[in-house]
C-alpha positions in Angstrom: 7.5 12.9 -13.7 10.7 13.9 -12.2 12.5 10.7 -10.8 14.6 11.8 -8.6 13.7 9.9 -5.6 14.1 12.9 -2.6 13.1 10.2 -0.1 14.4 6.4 0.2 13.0 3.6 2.5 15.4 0.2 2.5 14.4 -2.3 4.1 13.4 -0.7 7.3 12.1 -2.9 10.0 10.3 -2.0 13.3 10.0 -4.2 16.3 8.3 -3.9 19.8 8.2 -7.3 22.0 9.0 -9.4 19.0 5.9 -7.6 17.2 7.1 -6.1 13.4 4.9 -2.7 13.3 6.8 -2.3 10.1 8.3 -5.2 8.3 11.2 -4.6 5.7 9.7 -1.5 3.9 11.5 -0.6 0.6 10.1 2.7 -0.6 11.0 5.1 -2.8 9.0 9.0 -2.9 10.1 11.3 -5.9 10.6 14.6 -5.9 7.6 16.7 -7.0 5.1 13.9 -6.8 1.8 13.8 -4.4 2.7 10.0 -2.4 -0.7 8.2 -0.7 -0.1 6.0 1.7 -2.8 4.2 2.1 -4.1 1.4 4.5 -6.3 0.5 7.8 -5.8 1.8 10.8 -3.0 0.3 12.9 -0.9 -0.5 9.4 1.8 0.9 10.7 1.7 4.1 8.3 2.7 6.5 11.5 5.1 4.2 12.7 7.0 4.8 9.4 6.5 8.3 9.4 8.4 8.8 12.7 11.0 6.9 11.5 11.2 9.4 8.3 11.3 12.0 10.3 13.7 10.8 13.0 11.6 10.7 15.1 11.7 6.6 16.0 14.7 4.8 15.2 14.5 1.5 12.8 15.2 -1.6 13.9 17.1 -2.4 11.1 17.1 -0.8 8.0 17.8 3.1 5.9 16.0 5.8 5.8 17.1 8.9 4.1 15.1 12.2 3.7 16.6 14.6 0.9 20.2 13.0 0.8 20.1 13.3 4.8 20.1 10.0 6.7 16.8 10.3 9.2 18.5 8.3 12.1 21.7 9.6 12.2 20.9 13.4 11.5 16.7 13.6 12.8 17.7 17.7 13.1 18.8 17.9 9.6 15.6 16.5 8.5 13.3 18.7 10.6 14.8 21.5 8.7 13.8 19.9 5.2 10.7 18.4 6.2 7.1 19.5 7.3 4.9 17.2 9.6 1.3 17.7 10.2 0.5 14.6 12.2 -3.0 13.8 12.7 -4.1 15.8 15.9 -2.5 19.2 15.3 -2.0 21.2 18.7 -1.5 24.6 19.2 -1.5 27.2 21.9 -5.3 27.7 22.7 -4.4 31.4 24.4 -2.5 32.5 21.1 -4.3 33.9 17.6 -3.7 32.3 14.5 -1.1 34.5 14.0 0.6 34.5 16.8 0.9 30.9 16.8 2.6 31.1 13.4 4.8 34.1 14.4 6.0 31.5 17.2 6.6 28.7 15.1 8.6 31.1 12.8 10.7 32.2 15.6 11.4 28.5 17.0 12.5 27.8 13.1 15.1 31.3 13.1 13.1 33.4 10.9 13.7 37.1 11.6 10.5 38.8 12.7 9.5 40.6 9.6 10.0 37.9 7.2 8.0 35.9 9.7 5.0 38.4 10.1 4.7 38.6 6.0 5.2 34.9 5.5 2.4 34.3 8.2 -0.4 36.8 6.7 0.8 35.0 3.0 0.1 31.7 4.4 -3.0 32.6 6.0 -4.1 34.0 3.3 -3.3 31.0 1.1 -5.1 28.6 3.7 -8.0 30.9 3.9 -7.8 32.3 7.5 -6.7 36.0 7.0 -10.4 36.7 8.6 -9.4 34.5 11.6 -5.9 35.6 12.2 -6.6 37.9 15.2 -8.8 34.7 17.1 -7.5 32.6 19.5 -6.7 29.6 18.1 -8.9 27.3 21.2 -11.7 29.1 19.2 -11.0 27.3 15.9 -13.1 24.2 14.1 -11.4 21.1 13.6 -10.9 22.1 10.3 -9.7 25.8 10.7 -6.9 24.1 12.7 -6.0 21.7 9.8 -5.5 24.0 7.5 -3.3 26.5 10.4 -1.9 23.0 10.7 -0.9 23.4 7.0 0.4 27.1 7.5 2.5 26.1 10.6 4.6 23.4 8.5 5.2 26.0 5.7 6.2 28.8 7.6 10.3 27.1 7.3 9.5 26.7 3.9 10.0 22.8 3.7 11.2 20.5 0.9 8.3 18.0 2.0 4.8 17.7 3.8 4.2 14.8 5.5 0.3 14.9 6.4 -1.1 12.0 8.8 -4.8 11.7 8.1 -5.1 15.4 7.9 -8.5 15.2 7.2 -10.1 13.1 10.2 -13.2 15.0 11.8 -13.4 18.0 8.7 -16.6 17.9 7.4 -16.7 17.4 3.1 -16.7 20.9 2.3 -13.5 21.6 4.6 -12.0 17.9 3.0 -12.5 19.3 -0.2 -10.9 22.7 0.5 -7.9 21.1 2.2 -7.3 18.8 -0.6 -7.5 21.5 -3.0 -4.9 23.1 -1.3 -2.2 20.0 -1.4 -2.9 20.3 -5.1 -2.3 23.5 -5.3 1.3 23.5 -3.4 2.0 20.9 -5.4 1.2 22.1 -8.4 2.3 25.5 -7.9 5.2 25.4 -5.9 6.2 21.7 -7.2 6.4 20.6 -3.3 6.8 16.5 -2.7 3.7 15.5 -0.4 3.7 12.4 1.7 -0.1 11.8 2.4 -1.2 9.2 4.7 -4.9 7.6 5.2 -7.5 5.1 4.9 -10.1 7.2 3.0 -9.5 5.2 -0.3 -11.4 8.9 -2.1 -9.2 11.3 -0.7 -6.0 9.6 -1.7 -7.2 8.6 -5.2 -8.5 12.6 -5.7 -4.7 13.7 -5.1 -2.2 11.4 -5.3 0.0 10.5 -8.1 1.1 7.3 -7.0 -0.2 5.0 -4.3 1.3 2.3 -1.4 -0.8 0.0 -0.3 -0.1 -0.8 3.2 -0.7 -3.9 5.7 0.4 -4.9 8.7 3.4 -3.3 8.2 4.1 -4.4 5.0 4.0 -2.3 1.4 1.8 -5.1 -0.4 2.3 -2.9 -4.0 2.4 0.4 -5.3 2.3 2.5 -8.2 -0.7 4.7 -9.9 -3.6 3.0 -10.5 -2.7 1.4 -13.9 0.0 -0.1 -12.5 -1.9 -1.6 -9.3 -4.7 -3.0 -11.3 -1.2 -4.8 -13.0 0.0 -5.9 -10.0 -3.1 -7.1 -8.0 -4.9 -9.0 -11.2 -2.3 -9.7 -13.1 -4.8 -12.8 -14.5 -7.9 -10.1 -15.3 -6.4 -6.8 -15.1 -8.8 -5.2 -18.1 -12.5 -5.8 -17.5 -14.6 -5.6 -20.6 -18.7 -4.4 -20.3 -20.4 -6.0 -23.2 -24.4 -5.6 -23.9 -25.6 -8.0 -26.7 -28.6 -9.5 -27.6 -28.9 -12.3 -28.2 -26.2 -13.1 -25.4 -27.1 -17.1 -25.2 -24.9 -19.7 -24.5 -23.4 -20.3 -27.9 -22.0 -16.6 -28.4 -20.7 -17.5 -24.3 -18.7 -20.6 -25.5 -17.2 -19.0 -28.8 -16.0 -15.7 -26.8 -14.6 -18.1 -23.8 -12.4 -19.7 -26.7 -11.2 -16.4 -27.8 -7.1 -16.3 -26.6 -6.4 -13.6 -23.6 -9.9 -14.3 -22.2 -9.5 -15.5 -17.9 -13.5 -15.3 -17.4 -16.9 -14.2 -18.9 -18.8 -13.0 -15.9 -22.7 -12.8 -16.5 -24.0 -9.3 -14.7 -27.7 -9.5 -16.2 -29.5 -10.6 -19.3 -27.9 -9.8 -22.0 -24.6 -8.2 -20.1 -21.0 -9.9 -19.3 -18.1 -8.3 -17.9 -15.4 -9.9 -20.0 -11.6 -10.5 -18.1 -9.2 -10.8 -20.6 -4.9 -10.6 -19.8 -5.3 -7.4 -22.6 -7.6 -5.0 -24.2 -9.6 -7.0 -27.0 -12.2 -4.8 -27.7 -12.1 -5.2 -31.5 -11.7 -8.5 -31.6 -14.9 -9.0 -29.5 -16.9 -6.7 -31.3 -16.4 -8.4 -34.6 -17.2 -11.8 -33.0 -20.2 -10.6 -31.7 -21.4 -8.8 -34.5 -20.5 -11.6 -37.1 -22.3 -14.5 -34.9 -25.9 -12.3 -35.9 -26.1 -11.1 -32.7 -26.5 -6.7 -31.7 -23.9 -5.3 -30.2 -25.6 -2.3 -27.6 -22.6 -1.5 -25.3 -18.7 -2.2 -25.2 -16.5 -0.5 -23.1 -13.3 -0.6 -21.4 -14.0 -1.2 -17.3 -11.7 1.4 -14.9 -11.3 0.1 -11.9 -11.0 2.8 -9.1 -8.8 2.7 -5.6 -11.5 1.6 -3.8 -12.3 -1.4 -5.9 -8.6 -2.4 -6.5 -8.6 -2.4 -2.7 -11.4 -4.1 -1.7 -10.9 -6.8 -4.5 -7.5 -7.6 -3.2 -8.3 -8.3 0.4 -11.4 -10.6 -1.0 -9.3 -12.8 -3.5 -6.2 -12.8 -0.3 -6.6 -13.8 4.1 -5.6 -10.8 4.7 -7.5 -9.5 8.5 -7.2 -5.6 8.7 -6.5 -4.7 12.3 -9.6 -2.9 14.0 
């Protein structure tokens, strides 16, 4: 992983009528990498995107996009950056293509280099067959991924995508994400991806922010949150046994690095333990006489790390 950070949030604070949408956000994305930004609705995830992108001044705070500092030059920005916010709008009169071709013109891009860049892009997003339709006559998801076209026609540094993927149905989610991959993968683009579908952002993403009520309560890729948000249990041990009865209980209890044995059924425990002890348990288990069926390492996914920190913390997620 490249970690050259391409865009840098310090400390940035947003205020209306003594309300913090965003409170003191430090934030650094990498150039190349696929950033999530996950949390409810009403986090304050668009709130910090307009401020990326100039569009919204901080409070307090810095935000610099690609060397270029978002408040003080938002033009500069637009040049580097490509925003797909969650509603995408186009001209309903115009065709796919003519939409793009306008877009390309707006951006300065002569008008034969725009006309091949546009049938290479809807190509790559899968709408050649739709470029001569009017764009009112589009799904939802047809104009996600024209969305995705539009912001690449300048050929940007970044893609910032606001819950891209609100009203496509799964196989048009699953296309779009593939595409993100793609770019990214391909063409080594830096992708700021916000949301609140836990899935989507776990499918793509190389590192994730968790965000709440305008704060960034961790970050990282999912190793490194299950660190951060159990740092008492963060490895989770499945153990079938039999005999599982109280005795073998109290000896692996004793056992150093063990937080909690955590019965699931007869004969099964989750064990919690500070660090992976598989061989340790196995050989207690085996030499107290009892039969050792099942032991395996426990992954946690995005959606449980999520759902099990609001549980074990008061935090309310806004409606």
């Amino acid at each position: 992983m490249v970690t050259e950070a391409i865009i840098e949030l310090d400390q940035i604070t947003k205020s209306y009528h003594n309300h913090d949408a965003v409170d003191h956000l430090s934030l650094s994305i990498y150039k190349g990498e696929v950033f999530g930004l996950l949390g409810p609705n009403g986090a304050g995830k668009t709130t910090s995107i307009l401020m990326l992108l100039g569009l919204t001044e901080p409070t307090s705070g810095r935000v610099e996009v690609a060397g270029i500092n978002s408040t003080k030059h938002p033009i500069e920005v637009k040049k580097k950056v490509g925003y797909l916010p969650d509603n995408v709008g186009f001209y309903t009169h115009m065709t796919g293509m003519d939409n793009l071709l306008f877009t390309a013109r707006l951006n300065g891009i002569p008008k034969a280099e725009a006309r091949e860049r546009a049938t290479q892009l809807l190509k790559k997003v899968g709408l050649s067959d739709a470029a001569a339709k009017k764009a009112g006559e589009y799904s939802r998801g047809m104009k996600q991924r024209l969305g995705l076209a539009d912001v690449l026609i300048k050929n940007p540094e970044i893609i910032i995508l606001d819950e891209p993927t609100l009203g496509i149905d799964p196989e048009g989610v699953r296309d779009f994400l593939q595409l993100i991959q793609e770019l990214n993968k391909k063409e080594n683009m830096t992708v700021l991806l916000s949301s609140h579908h836990l899935h989507q952002v776990q499918q793509v993403c190389d590192r994730v922010g968790i965000f709440v009520d305008g704060k960034l309560l961790a970050q990282g890729d999912l190793a490194a949150l299950n660190r951060q948000l159990f740092i008492e249990d963060s490895i989770v041990i499945e153990v079938t046994a039999s005999p599982f009865d109280d005795n073998l209980v109290a000896n692996l209890q004793e056992v150093r690095g063990v937080t909690k044995l955590e019965k699931v059924q007869d004969n099964r425990f989750d064990i919690h333990c500070q660090e992976d002890i598989s061989p340790l348990l196995s050989r207690m288990i085996i030499e107290s006489g009892s039969d050792l069926y099942q032991l395996n390492r426990k992954n946690f996914g995005l959606d449980e790390i999520y759902h099990r920190y609001f549980e074990g913390r008061e935090v309310n997620e806004p409606n």
